[in-house]
C-alpha positions as CSV (number, residue, x, y, z in Angstrom):
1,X,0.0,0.0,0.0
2,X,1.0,3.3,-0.6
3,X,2.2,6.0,2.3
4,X,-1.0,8.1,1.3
5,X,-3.3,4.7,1.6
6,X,-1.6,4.0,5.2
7,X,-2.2,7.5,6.3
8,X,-6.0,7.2,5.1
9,X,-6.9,4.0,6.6
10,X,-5.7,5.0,10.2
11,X,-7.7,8.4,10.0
12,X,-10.6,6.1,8.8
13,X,-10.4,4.9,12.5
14,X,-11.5,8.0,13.6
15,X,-15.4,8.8,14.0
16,X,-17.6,11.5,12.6
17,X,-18.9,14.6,14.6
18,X,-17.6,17.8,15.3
19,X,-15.0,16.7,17.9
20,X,-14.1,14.0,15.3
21,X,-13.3,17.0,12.6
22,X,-10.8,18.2,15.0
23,X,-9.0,15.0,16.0
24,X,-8.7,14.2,12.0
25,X,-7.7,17.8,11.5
26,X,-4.8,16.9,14.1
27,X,-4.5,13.5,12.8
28,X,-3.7,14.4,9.5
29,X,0.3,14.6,8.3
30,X,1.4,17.7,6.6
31,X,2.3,17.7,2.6
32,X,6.2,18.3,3.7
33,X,5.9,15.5,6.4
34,X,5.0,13.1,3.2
35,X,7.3,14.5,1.1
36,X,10.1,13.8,3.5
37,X,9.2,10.4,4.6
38,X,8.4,9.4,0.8
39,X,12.3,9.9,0.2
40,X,13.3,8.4,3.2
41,X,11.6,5.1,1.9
42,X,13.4,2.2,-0.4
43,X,12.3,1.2,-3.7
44,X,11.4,-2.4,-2.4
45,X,9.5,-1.2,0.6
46,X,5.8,-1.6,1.0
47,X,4.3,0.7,3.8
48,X,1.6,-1.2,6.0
49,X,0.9,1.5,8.5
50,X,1.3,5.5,8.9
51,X,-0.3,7.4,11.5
52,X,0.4,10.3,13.7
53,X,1.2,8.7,17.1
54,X,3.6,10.5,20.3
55,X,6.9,10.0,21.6
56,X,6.5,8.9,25.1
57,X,8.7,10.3,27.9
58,X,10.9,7.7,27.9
59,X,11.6,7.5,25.0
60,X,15.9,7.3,24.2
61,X,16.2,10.5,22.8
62,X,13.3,13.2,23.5
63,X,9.7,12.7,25.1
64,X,6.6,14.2,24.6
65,X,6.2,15.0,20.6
66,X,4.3,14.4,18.5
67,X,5.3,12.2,15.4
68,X,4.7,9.8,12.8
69,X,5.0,6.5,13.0
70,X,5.6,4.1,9.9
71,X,6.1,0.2,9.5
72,X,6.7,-1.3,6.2
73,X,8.2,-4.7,5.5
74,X,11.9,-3.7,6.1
75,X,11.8,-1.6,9.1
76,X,9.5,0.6,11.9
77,X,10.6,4.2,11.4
78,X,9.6,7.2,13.4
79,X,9.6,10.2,12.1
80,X,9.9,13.4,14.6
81,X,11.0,16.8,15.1
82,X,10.7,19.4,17.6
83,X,9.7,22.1,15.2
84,X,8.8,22.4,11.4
85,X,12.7,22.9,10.4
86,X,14.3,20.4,12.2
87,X,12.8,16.8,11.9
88,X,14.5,13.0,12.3
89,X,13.6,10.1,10.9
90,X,14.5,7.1,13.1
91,X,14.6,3.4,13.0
92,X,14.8,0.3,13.6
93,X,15.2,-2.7,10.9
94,X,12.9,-5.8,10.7
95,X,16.3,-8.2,11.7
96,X,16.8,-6.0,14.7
97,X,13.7,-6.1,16.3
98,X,14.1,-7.8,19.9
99,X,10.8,-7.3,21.2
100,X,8.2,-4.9,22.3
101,X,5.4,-4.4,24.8
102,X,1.8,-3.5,24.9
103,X,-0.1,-2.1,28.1
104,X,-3.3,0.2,27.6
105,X,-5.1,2.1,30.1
106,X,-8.1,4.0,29.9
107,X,-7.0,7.1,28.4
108,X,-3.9,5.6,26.3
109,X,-2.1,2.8,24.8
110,X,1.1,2.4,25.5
111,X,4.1,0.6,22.7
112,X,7.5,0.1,23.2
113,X,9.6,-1.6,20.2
114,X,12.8,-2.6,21.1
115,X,15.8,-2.8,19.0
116,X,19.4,-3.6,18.8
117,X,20.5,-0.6,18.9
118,X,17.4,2.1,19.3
119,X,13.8,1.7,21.3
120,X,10.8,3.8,20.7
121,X,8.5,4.7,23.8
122,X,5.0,5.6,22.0
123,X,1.6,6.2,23.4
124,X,-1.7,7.7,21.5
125,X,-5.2,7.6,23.1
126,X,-6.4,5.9,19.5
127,X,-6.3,2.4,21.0
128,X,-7.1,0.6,17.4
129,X,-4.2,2.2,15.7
130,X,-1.6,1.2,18.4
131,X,-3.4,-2.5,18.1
132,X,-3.1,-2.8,14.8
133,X,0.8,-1.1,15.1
134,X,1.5,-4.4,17.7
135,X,-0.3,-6.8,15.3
136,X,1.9,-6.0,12.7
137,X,5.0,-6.2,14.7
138,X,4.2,-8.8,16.2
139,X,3.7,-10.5,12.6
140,X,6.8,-9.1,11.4
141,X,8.8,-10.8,14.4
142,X,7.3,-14.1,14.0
143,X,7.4,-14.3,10.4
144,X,11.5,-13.8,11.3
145,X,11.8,-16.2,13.7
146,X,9.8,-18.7,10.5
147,X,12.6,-17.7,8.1
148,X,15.3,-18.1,10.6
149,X,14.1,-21.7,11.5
150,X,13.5,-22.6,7.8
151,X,16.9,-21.2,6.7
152,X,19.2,-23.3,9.8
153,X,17.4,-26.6,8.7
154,X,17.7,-26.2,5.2
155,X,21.3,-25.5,6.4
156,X,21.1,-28.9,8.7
157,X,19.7,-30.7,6.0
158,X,22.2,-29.8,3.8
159,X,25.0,-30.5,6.2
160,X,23.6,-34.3,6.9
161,X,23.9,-35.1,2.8
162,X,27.4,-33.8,3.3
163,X,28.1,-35.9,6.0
164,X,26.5,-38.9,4.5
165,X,28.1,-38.5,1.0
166,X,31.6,-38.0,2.6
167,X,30.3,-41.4,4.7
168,X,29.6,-43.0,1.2
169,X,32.6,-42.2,-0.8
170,X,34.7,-43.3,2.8
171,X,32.7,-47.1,2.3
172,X,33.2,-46.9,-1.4
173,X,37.1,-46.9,-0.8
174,X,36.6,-49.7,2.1
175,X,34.6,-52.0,-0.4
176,X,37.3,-51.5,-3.5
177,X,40.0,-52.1,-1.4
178,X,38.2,-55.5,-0.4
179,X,38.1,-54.5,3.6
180,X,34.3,-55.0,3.4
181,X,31.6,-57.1,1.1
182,X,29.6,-55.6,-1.5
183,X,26.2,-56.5,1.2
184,X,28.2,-54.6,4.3
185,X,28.5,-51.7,1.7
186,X,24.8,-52.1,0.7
187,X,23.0,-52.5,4.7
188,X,25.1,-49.1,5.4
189,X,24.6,-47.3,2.3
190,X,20.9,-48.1,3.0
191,X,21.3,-46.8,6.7
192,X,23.2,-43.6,5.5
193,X,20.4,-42.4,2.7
194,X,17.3,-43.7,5.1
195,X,16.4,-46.1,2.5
């Protein structure tokens, strides 16, 4: 989905009424706030979710602002500044993702995302949006752990032929140098394949 598309689905979130017109006015990013975070982003990323979410107190660097929170498939940025000059994009790649935590209260939900080397403290009072934020960290962080599982036994599985090759061609010298019989060589060949 597109950064535009992100943005509009999580002011969709918000209700109709005056006090809604308001909170959506608020809600909404600036022109130069999409400009910026457009370039920021890599041709092969695909944005999942953009809304306008705080930086909570304890955050690493600077509580209390207001920014704009992004996840696509590579990474979860924050983007943040103090004033309209002087904004930062931060963040922290899918591989370095550690974990994160949830709580919500009445009033606010509360999301910390730890990495490696950064951690963002955020908190926003729209309870779906930071929901749907952990949901899809939480997805991104499993679906790791699946690729990282599925690469080491690929790797495992390709290590055992190794081994059982180099086990074959080691009875293949045995049996032509007549230190075992053609049906020893056969019973272990069988054994070493899983036949």
């Amino acid at each position: 989905m597109t950064l535009e598309q992100a943005f509009e689905e999580s002011l969709s979130v918000i209700s109709t009424g005056l006090f809604s017109k308001v909170k959506r006015a608020f809600a909404e990013p600036l022109p130069r706030d999409i400009r910026a975070i457009k370039s920021s982003l890599l041709a092969n990323e695909d944005v999942s979710f953009a809304a306008k979410i705080d930086l909570g107190d304890t955050h690493d660097k600077i509580g209390g602002l207001m920014g704009i929170l992004i996840i696509t498939n590579l990474r979860v940025l924050y983007y943040y500044g103090p004033n309209k000059d002087n904004w930062t994009l931060d963040q922290i790649p899918v591989d370095t993702i550690e974990s994160i935590e949830f709580s919500r209260s009445y009033t606010s939900s509360y999301l910390s995302v730890y990495g490696k080397s950064s951690i963002f403290h955020l908190n926003s009072d729209r309870h779906i949006l930071m929901e749907k934020a952990r949901d899809l960290i939480n997805q991104m962080i499993y679906d790791k752990s699946q690729n990282s599982e599925s690469s080491e036994s690929e790797s495992s599985a390709s290590d055992n032929m190794a081994q059982a090759a180099e086990a074959l061609k080691s009875l293949k010298e045995l049996l032509d140098s007549g230190i075992i019989t053609q049906e020893e060589f056969d019973a272990k060949k069988k054994q070493l394949l899983n036949l």
